[in-house]
PDB file of N, CA, C and O in Angstrom:
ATOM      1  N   UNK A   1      16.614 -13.033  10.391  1.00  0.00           N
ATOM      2  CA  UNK A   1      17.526 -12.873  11.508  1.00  0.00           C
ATOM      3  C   UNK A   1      17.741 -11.389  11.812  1.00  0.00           C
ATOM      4  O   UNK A   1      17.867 -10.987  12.968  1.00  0.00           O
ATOM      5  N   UNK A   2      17.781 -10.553  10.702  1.00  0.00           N
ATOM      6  CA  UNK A   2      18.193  -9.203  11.047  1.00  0.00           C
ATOM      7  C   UNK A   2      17.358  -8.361  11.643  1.00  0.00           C
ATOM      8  O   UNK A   2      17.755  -7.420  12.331  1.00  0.00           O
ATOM      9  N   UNK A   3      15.645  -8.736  11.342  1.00  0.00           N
ATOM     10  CA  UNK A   3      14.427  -8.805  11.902  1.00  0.00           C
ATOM     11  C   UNK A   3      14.458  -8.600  13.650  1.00  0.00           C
ATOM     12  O   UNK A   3      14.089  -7.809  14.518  1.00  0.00           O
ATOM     13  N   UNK A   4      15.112  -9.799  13.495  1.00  0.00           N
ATOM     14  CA  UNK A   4      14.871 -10.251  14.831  1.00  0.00           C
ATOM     15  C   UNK A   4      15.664  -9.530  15.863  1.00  0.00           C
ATOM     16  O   UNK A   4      15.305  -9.010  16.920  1.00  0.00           O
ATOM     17  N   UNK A   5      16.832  -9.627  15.297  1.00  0.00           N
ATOM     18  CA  UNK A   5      17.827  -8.776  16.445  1.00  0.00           C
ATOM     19  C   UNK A   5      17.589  -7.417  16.415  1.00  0.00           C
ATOM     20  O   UNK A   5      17.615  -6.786  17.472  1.00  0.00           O
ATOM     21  N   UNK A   6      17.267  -6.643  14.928  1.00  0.00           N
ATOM     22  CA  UNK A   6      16.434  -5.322  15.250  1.00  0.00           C
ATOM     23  C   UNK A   6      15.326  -5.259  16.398  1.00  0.00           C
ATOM     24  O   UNK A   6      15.127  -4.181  16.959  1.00  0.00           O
ATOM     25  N   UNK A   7      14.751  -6.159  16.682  1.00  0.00           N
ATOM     26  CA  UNK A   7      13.667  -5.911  17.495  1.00  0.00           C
ATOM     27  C   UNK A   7      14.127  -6.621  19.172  1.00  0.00           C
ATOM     28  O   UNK A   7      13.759  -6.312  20.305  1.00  0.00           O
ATOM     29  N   UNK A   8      14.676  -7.230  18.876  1.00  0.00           N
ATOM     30  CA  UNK A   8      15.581  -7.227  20.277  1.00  0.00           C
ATOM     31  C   UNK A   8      16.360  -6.310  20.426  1.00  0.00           C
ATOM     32  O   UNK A   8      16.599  -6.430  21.628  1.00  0.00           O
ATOM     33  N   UNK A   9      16.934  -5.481  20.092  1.00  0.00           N
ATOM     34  CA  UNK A   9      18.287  -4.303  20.279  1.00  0.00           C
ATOM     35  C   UNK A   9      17.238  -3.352  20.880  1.00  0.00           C
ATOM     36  O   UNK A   9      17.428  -2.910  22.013  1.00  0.00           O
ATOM     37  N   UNK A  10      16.174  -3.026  20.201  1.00  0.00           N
ATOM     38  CA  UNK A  10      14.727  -2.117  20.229  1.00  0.00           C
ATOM     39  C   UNK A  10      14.412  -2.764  21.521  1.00  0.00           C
ATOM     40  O   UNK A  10      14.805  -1.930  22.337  1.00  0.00           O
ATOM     41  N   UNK A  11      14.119  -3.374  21.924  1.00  0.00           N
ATOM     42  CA  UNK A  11      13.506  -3.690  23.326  1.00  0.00           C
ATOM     43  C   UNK A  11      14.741  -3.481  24.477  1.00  0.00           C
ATOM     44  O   UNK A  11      14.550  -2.648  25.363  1.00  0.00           O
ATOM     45  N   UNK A  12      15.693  -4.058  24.455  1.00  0.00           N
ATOM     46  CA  UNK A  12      16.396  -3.961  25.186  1.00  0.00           C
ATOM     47  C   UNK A  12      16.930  -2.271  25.113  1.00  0.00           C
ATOM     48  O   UNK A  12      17.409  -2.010  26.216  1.00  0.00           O
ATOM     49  N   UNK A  13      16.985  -1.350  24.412  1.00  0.00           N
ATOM     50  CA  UNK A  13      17.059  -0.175  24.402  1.00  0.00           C
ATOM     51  C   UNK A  13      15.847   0.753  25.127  1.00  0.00           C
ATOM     52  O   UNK A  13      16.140   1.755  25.779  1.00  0.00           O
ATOM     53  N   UNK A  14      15.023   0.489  25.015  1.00  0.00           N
ATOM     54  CA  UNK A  14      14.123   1.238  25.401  1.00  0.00           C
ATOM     55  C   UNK A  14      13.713   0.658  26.388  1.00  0.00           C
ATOM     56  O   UNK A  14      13.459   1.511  27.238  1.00  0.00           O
ATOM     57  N   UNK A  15      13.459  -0.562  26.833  1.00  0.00           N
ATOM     58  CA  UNK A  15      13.333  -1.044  28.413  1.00  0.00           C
ATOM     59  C   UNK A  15      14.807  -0.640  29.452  1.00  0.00           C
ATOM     60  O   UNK A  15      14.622  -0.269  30.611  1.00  0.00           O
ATOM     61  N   UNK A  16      16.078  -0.751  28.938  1.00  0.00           N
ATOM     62  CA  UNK A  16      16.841   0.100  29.950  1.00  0.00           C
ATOM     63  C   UNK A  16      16.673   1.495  30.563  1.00  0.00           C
ATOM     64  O   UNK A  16      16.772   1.969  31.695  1.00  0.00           O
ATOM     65  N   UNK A  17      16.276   2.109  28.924  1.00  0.00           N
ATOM     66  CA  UNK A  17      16.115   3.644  29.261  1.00  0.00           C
ATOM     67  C   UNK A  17      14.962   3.818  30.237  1.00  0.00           C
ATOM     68  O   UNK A  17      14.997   4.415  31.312  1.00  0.00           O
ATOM     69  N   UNK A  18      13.981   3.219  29.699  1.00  0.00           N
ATOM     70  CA  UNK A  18      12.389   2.822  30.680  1.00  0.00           C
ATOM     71  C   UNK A  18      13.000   2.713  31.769  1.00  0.00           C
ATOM     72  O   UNK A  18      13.160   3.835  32.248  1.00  0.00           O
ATOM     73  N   UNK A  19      13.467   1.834  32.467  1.00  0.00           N
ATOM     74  CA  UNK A  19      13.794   1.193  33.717  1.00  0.00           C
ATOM     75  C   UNK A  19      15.141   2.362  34.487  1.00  0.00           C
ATOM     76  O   UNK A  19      15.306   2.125  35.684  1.00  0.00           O
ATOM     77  N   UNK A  20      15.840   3.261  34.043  1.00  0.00           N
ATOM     78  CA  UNK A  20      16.349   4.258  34.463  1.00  0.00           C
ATOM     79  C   UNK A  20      15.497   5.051  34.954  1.00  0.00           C
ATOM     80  O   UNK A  20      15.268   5.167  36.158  1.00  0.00           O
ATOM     81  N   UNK A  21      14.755   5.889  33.724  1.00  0.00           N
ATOM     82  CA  UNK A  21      13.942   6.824  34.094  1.00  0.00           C
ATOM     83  C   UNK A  21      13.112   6.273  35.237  1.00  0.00           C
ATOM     84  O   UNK A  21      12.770   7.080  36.102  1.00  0.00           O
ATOM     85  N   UNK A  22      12.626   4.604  35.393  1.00  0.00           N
ATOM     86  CA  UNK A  22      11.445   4.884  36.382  1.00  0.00           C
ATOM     87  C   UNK A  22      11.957   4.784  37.715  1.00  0.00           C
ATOM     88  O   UNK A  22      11.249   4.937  38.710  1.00  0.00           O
ATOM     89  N   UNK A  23      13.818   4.397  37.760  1.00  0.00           N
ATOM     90  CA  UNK A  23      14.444   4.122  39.234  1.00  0.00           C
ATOM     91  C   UNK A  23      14.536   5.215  39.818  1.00  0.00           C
ATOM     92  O   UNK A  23      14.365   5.285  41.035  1.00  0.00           O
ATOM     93  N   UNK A  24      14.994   6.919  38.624  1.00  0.00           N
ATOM     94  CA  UNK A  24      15.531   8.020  39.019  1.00  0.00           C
ATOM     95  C   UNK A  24      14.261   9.128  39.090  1.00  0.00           C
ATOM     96  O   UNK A  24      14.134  10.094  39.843  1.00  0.00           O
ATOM     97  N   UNK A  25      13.589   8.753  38.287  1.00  0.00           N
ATOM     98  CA  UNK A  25      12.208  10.085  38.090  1.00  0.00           C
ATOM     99  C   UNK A  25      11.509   9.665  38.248  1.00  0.00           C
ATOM    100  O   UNK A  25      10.996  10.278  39.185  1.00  0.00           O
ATOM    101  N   UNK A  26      10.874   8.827  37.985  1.00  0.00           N
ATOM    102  CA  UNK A  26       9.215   8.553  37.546  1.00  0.00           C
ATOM    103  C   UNK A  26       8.870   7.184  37.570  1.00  0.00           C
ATOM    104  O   UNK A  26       9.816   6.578  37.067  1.00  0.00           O
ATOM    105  N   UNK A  27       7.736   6.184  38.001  1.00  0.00           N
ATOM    106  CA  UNK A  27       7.524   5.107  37.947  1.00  0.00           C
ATOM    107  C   UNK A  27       6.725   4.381  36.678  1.00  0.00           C
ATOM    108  O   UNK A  27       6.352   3.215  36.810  1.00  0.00           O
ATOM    109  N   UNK A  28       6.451   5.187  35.314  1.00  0.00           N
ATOM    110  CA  UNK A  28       6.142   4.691  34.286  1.00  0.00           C
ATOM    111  C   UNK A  28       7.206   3.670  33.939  1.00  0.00           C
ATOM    112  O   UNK A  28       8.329   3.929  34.370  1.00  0.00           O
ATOM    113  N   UNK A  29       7.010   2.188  33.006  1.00  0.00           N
ATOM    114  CA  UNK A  29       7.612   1.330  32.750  1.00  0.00           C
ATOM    115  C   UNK A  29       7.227   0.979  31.176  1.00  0.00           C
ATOM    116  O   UNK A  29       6.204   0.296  31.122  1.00  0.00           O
ATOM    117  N   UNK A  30       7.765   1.264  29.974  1.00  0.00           N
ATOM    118  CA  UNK A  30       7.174   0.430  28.949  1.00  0.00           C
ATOM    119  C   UNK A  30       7.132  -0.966  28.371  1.00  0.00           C
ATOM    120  O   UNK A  30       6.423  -1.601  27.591  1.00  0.00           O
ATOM    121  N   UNK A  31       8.415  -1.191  29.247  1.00  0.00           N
ATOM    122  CA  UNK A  31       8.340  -2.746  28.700  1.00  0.00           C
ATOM    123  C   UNK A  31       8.788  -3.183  30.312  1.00  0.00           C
ATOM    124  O   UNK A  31       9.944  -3.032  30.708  1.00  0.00           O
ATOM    125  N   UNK A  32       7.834  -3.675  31.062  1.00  0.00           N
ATOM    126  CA  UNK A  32       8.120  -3.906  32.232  1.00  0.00           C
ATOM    127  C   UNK A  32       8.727  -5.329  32.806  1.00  0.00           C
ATOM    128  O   UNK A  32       9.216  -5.507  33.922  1.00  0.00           O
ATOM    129  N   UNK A  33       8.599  -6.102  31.959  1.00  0.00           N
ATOM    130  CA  UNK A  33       8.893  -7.448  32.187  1.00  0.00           C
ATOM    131  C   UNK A  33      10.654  -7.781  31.808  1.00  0.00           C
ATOM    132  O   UNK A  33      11.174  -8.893  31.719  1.00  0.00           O
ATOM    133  N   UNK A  34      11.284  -6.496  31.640  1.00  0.00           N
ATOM    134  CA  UNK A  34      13.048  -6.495  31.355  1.00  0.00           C
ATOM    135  C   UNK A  34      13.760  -6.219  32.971  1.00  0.00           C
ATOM    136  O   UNK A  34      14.901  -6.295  33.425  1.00  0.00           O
ATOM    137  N   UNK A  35      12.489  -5.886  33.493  1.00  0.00           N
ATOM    138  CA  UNK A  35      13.621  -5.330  35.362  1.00  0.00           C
ATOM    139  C   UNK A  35      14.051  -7.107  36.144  1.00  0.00           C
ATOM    140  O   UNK A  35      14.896  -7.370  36.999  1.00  0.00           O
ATOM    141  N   UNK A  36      12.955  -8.152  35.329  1.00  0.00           N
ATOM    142  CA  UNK A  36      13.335  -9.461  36.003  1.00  0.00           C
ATOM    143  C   UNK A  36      14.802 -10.108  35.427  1.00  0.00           C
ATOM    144  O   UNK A  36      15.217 -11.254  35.601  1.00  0.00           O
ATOM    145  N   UNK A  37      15.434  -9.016  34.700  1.00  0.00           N
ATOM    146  CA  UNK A  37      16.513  -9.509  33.740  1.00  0.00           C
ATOM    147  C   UNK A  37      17.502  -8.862  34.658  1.00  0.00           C
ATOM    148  O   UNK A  37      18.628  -9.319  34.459  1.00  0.00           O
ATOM    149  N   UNK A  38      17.457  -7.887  35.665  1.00  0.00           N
ATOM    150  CA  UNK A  38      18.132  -6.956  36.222  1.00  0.00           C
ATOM    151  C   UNK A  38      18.083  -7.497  37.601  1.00  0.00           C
ATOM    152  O   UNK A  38      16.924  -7.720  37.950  1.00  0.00           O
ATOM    153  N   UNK A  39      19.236  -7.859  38.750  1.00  0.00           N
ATOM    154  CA  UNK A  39      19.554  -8.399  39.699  1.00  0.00           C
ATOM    155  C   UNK A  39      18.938  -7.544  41.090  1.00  0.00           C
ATOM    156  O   UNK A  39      19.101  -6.346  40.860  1.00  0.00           O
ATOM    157  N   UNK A  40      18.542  -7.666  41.917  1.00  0.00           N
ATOM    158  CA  UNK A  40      17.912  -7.027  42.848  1.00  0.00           C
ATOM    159  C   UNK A  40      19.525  -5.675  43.134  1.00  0.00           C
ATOM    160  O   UNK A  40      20.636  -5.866  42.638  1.00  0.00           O
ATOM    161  N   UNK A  41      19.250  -4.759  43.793  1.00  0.00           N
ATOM    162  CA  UNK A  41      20.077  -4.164  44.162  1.00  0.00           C
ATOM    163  C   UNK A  41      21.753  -3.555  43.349  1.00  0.00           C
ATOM    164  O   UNK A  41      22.871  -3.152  43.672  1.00  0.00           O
ATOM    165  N   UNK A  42      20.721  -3.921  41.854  1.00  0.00           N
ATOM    166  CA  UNK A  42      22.235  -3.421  40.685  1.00  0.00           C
ATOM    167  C   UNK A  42      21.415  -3.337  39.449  1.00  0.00           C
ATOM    168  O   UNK A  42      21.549  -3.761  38.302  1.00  0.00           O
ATOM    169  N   UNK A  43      20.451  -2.588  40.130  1.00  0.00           N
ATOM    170  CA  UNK A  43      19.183  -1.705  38.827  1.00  0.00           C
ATOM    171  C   UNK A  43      20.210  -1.032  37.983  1.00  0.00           C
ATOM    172  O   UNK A  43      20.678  -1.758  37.106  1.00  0.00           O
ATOM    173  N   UNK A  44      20.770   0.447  38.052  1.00  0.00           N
ATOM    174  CA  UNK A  44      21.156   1.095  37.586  1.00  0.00           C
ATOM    175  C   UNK A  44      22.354   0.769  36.591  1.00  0.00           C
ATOM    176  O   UNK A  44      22.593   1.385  35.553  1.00  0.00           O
ATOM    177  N   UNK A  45      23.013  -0.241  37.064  1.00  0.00           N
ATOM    178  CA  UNK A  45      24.262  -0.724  36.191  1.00  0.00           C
ATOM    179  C   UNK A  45      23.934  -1.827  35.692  1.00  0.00           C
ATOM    180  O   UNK A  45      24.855  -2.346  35.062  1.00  0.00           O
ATOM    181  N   UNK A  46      22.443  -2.738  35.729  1.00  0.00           N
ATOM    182  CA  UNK A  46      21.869  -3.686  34.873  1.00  0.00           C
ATOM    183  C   UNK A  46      21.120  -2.733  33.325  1.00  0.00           C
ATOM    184  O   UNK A  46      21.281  -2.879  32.113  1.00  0.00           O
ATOM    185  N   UNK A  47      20.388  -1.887  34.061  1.00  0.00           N
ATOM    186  CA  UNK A  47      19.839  -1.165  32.547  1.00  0.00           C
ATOM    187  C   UNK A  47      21.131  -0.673  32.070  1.00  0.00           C
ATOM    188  O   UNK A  47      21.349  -1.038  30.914  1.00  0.00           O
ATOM    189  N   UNK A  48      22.465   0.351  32.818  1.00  0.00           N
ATOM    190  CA  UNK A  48      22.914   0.525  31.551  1.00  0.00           C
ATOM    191  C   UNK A  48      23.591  -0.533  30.686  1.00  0.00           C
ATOM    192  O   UNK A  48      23.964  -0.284  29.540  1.00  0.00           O
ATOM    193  N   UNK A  49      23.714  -1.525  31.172  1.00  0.00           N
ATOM    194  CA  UNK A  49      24.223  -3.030  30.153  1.00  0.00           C
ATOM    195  C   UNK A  49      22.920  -3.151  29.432  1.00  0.00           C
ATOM    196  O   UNK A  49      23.265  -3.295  28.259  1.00  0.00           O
ATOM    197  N   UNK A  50      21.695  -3.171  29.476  1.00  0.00           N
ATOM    198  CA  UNK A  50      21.259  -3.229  28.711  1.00  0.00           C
ATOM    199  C   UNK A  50      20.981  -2.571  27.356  1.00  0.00           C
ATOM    200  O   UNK A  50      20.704  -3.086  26.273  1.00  0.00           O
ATOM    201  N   UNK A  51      21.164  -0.995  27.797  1.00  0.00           N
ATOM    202  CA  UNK A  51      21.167  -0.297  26.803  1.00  0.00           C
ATOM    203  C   UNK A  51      22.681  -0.267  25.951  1.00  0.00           C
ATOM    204  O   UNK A  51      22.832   0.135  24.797  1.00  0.00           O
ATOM    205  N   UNK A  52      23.497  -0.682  26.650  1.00  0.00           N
ATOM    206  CA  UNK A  52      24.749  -0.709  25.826  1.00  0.00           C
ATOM    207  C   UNK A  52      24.834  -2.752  25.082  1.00  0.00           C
ATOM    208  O   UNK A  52      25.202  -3.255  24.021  1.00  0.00           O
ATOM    209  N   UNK A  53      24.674  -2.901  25.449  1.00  0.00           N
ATOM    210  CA  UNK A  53      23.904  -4.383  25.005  1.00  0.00           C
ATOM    211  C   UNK A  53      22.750  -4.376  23.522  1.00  0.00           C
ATOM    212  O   UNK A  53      22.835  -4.857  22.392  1.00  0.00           O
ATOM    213  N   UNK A  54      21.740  -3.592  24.227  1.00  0.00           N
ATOM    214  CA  UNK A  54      20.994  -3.036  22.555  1.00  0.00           C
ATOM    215  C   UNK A  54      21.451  -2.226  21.891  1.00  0.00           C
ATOM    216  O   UNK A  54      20.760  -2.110  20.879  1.00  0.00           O
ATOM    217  N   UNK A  55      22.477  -1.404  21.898  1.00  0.00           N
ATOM    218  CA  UNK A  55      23.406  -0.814  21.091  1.00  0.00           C
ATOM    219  C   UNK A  55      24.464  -1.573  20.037  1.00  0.00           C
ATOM    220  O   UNK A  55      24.577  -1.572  18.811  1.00  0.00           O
ATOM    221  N   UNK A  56      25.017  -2.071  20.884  1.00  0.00           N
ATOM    222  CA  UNK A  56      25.803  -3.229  19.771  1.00  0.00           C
ATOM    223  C   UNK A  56      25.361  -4.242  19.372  1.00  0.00           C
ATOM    224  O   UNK A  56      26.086  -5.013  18.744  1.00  0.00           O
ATOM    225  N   UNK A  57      23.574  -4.630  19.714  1.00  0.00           N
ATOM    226  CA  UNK A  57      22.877  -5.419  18.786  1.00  0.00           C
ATOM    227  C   UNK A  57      22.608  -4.515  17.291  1.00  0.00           C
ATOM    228  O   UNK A  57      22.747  -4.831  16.110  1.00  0.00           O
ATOM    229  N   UNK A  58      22.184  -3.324  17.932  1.00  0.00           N
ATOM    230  CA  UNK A  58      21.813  -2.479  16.466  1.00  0.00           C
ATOM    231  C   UNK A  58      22.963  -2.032  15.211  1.00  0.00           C
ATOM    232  O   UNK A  58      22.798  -1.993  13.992  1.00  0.00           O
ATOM    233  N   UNK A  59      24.479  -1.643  16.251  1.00  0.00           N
ATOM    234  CA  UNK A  59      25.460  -1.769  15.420  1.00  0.00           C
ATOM    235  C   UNK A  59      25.825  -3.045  14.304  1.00  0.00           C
ATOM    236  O   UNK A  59      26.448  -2.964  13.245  1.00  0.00           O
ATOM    237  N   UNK A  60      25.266  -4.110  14.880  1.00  0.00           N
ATOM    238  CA  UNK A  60      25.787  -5.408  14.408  1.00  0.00           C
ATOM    239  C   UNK A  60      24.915  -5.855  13.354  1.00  0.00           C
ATOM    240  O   UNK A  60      25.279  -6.227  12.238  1.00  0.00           O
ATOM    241  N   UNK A  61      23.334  -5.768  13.939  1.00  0.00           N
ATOM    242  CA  UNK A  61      22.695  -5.532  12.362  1.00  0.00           C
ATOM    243  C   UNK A  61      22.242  -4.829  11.740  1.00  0.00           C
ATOM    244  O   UNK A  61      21.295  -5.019  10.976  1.00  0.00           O
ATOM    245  N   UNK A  62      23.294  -3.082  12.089  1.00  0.00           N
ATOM    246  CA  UNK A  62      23.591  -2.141  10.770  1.00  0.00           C
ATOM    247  C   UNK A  62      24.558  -3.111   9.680  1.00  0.00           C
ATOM    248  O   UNK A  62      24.374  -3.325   8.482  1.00  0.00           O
ATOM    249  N   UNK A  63      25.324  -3.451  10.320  1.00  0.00           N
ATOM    250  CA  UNK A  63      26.483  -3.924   9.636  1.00  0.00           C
ATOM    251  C   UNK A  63      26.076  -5.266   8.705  1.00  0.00           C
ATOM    252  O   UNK A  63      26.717  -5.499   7.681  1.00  0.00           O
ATOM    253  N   UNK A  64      25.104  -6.026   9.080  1.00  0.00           N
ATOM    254  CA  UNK A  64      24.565  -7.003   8.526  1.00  0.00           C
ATOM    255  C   UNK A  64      23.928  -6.391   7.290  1.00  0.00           C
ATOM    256  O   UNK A  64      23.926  -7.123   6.300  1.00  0.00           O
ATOM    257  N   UNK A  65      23.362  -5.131   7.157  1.00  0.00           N
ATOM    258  CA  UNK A  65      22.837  -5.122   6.273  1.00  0.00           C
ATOM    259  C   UNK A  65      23.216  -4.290   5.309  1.00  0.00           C
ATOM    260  O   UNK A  65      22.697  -4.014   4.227  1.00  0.00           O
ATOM    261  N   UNK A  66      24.637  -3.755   6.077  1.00  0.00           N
ATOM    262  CA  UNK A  66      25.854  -2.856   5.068  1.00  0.00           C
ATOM    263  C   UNK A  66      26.280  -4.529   4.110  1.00  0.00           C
ATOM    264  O   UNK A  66      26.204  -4.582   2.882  1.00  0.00           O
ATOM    265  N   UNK A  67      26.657  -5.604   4.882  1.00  0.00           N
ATOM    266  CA  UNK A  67      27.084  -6.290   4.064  1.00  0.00           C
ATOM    267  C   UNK A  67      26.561  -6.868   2.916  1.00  0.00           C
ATOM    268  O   UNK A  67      27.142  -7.305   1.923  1.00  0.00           O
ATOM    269  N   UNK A  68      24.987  -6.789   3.285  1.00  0.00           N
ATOM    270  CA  UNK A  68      23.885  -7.648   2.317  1.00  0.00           C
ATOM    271  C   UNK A  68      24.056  -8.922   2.676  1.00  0.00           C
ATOM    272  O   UNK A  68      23.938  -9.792   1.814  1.00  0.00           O
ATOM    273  N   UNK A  69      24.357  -9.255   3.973  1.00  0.00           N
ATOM    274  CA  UNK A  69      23.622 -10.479   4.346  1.00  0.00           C
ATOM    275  C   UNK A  69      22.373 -10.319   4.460  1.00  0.00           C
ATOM    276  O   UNK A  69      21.682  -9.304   4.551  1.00  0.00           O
ATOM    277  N   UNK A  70      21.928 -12.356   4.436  1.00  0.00           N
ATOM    278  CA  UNK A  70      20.447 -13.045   4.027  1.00  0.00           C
ATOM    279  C   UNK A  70      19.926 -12.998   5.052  1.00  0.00           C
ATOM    280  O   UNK A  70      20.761 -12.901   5.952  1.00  0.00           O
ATOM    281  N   UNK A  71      18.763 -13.022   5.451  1.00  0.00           N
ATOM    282  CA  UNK A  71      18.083 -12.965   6.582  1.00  0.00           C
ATOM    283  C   UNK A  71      18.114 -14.708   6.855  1.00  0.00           C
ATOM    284  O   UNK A  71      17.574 -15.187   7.852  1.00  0.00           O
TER     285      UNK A  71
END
């Protein structure tokens, strides 16, 4: 489980940041298939939920593994 949400927090972190950078600078995308998660016309305040979204996934399983929970 802790696996897992590490690597979801990781995607959703770096596809927001991705999807900023490519609305404001640049049209590179690394994980391109996260902008269909983002509502037409509320880009900018969909990635940053996402990145604050993969943030408190990663907080949550820091904490999972401060506790020594089981996967």
């Amino acid at each position: 489980m802790k696996n897992s949400l590490g690597f979801v927090s990781f995607v959703l972190i770096i596809g927001g940041l991705s999807g900023l950078l490519s609305d404001h600078l640049w049209g590179l995308r690394l994980f391109g298939f996260v902008r269909y998660l983002v509502p037409d016309g509320h880009q900018t305040l969909g990635y940053c939920v996402m990145i604050g979204t993969g943030v408190l996934l990663a907080i949550g399983t820091g904490l999972l593994d401060r506790l020594g929970g089981e996967d």
